[in-house]
SEKOL-295533 format. One line per 8 residues: number of its first residue (from 1); their letters; for each residue z, y, x of C-alpha. Coordinates in steps of 0.5 Angstrom, whole numbers, plus 500, padded with zeros to 3 digits. Last residue first. Layout:
BEGIN
NUM) A) Z:Y:X; ...
//
This chain:
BEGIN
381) XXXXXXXX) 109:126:402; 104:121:405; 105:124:412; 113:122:411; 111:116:408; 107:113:414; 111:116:419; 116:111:415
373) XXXXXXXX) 112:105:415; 110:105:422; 118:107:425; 119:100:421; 114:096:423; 115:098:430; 122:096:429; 121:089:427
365) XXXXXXXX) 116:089:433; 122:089:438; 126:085:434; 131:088:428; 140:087:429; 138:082:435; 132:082:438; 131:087:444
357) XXXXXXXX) 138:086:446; 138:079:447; 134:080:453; 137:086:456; 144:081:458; 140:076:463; 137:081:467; 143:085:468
349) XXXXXXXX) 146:078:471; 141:078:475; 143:085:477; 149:084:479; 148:078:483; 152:072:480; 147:067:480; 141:070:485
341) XXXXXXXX) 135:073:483; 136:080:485; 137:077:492; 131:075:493; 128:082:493; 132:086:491; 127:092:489; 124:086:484
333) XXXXXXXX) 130:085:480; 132:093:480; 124:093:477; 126:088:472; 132:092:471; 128:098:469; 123:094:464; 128:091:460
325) XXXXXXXX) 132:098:459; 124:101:457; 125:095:451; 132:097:450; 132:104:450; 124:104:446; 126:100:441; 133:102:439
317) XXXXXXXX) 132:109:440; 125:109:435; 129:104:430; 135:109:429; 130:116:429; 127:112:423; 132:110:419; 136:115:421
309) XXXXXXXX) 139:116:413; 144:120:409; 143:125:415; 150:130:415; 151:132:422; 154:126:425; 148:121:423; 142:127:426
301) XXXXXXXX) 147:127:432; 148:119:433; 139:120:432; 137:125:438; 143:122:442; 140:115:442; 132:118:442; 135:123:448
293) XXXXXXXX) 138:117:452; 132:113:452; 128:119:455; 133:120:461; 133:112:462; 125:111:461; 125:117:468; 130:115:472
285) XXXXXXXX) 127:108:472; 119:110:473; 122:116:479; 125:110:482; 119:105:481; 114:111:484; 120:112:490; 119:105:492
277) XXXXXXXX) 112:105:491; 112:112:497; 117:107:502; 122:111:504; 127:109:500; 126:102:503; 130:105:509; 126:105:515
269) XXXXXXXX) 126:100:522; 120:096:519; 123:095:512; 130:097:512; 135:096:506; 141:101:506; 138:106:502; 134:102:497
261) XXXXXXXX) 139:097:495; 143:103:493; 138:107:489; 137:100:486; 144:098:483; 145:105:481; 139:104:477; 141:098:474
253) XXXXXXXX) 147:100:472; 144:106:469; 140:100:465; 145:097:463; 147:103:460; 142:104:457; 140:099:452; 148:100:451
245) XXXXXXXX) 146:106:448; 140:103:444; 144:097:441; 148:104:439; 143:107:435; 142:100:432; 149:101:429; 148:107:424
237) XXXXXXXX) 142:104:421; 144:098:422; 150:099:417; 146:103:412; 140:097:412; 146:092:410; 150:096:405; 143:098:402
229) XXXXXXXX) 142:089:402; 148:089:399; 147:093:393; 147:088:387; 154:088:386; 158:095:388; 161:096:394; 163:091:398
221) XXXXXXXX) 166:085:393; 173:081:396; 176:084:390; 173:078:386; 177:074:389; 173:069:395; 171:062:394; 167:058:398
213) XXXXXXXX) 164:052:394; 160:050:401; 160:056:407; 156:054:413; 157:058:419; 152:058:425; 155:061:432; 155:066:438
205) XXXXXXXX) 161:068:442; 157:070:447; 155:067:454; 148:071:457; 143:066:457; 145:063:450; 149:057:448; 150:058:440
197) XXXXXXXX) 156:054:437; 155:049:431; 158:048:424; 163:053:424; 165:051:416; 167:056:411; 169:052:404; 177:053:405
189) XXXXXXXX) 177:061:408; 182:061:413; 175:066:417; 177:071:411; 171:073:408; 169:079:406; 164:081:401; 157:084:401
181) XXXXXXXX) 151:084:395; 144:082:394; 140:082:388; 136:088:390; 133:086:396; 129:080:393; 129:079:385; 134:082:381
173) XXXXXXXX) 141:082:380; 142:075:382; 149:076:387; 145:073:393; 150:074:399; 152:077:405; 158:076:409; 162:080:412
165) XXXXXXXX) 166:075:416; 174:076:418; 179:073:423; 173:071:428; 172:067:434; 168:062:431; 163:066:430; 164:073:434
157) XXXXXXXX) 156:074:434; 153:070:428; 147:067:430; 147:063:424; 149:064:416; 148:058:411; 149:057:404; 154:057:398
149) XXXXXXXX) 160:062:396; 164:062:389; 166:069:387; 172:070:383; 175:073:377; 171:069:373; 166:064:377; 161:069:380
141) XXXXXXXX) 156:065:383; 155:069:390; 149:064:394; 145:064:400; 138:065:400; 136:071:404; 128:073:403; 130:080:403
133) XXXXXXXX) 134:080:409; 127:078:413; 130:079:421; 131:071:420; 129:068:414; 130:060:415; 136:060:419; 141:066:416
125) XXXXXXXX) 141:073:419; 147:077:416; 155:075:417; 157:081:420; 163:079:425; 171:082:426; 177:080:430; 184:082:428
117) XXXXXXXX) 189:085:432; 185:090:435; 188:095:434; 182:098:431; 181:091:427; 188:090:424; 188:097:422; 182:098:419
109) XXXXXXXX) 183:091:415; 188:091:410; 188:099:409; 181:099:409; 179:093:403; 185:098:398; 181:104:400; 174:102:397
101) XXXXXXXX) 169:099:402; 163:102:403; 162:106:410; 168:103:413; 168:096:410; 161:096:411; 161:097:418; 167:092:419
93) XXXXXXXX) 164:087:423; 159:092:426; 165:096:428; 169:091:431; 163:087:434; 161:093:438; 167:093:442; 167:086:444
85) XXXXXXXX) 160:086:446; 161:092:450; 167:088:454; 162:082:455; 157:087:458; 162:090:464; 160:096:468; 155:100:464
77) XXXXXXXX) 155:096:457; 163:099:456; 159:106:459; 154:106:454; 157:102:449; 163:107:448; 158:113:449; 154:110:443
69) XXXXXXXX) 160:110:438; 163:117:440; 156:119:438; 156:115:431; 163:118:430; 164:114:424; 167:117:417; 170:111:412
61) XXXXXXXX) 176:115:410; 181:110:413; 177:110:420; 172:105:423; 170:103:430; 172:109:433; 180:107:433; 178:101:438
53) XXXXXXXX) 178:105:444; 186:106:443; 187:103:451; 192:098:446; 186:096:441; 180:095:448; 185:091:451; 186:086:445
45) XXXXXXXX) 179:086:443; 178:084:451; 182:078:450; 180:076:445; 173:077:448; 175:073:454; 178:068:451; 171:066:448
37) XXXXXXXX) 167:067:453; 172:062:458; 170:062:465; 167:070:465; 175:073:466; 175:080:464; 178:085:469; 178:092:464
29) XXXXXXXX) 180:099:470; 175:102:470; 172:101:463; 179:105:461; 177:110:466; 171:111:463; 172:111:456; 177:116:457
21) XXXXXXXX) 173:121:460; 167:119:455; 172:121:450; 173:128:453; 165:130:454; 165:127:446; 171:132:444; 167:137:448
13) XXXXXXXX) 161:137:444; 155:133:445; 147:134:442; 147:141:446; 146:136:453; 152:137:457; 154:129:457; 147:128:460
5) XXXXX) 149:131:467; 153:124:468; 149:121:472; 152:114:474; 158:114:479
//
């Protein structure tokens, strides 16, 4: 088993040591049949919904355990990263809703998608704008008691697969970010369209979605109108922490995956381990994974304790566990020698499960942007 010794550090509390335990004996036991992605993720959510994991995703009084949500990911990441996909996906999808919806939009769609029975997706990125939200052009036109859709969204995880979108939308209250709003969007909707399903190097539920005279009640509306982009950066802020977490439990696999390679394989008559490169690499490992998961912890535990926003210490864990995460299994890969990569060897599937990590939900060097910007106004004042 992966270093536990992290779960006594003071940012975590017994609740979370117990829900670590219990997460762990249910990632143990998950079977998840890789042939068929979209099944498997249905069946997944089912699975994660009975074993109770999917109560942290959201709550009827719009409280998330930021720390619980990263723990999960971490241990879900560490033994199967389809099942980590699905886990995550349930609460992105229904982030807003959590954090902004009113009490009506919880109890329709809470229960459903913490047990499972229904399957959630945060409908953001379009295809000109990429990671410039602000430049979305995708319209909510209102129309008496409704909203009326039009636009495109792709790279949208869960598309195809989901009973519900949030969707993100320009309303025109003002110019760039502030003329956006958030609504949710049954998947039955007439007007919304899959229009193209996304082939990536690690299998996902990944699709582009269109949505043509779309019509949606006005109760449909997150929050206030107009305030769609603060909603957006809100649940990213919360759920960038936890892209870090799952950073860093593919990471812990693959340094179990090295310490064992290194130990039973000889070279000259002795075991790799006994090499001085070998130790550098493994000592490089252990090192970029303990400090990955003090900046993941370090910003669960300023959301949990009351911050209103962790946009910098979010940015800071997310870029550095997933780009360190990158680095450590490419040291696995090369510490396995030929076998690292082999289709089907856990470590190259490792490989091929990091890469997206350092893109979606804000790249790599969008999260520098923003870790700059904001040092930049805290020694402005």
């Amino acid at each position: 088993m992966s270093d536990q010794s992290y779960l006594n550090w003071p940012f975590l509390e017994a609740e979370h040591r117990d829900w670590a335990a219990r997460v762990e004996e249910v990632a143990a036991g998950l079977s998840v049949d890789h042939g068929d992605t979209d099944q498997a993720c249905r069946a997944l959510v089912l699975d994660l919904g009975a074993a109770g994991l999917l109560q942290a995703t959201g709550s009827a009084d719009g409280a998330l355990d930021v720390r619980k949500l990263c723990l999960t990911r971490e241990i879900l990441a560490r033994h199967d990263g389809l099942a980590d996909f699905a886990f995550a996906m349930q609460g992105l999808g229904t982030g807003a809703i959590s954090l902004f919806g009113t009490e009506a939009q919880r109890g329709e769609w809470l229960p459903k998608t913490r047990t499972g029975k229904a399957i959630s997706a945060f409908a953001l990125t379009e295809p000109g704008t990429g990671s410039d939200v602000a430049a979305n052009t995708m319209t909510a036109t209102r129309d008496g008691d409704h909203f009326v859709l039009n636009g495109e969204k792709t790279w949208i995880s869960n598309g195809g697969i989901a009973d519900l979108y949030t969707v993100f939308a320009r309303t025109g209250e003002a110019p760039g970010a502030k003329g956006m709003s958030a609504f949710i969007v049954p998947a039955a909707t007439p007007g919304l369209e899959i229009t193209e399903r996304l082939e990536t190097i690690a299998p996902h539920p990944l699709a582009t979605l269109s949505f043509v005279d779309c019509r949606v009640p006005a109760s449909a509306l997150i929050g206030e109108a107009g305030q769609g982009f603060k909603i957006a950066m809100s649940v990213l802020d919360v759920f960038r922490s936890t892209v870090g977490a799952a950073a860093l439990g593919f990471a812990r696999r693959a340094l179990d995956e090295a310490l064992t390679r290194v130990s039973s394989r000889c070279v000259q008559g002795a075991p790799l381990m006994d090499l001085q490169m070998v130790q550098g690499h493994i000592a490089d490992m252990a090192t970029d994974i303990d400090a990955a998961a003090l900046l993941i912890y370090r910003a669960a535990w300023a959301k949990d304790s009351g911050a209103a926003r962790i946009t910098r210490e979010a940015a800071m864990a997310k870029l550095f566990a997933t780009d360190q995460a990158q680095q450590v299994i490419d040291k696995a890969v090369q510490l396995h020698g030929g076998d690292g990569v082999r289709s089907g060897v856990v470590v190259e599937k490792l490989y091929r499960e990091i890469r997206a990590l350092r893109i979606y939900e804000g790249a790599s060097d969008v999260q520098r942007v923003i870790i700059a910007r904001q040092t930049l106004a805290a020694q402005q004042g």
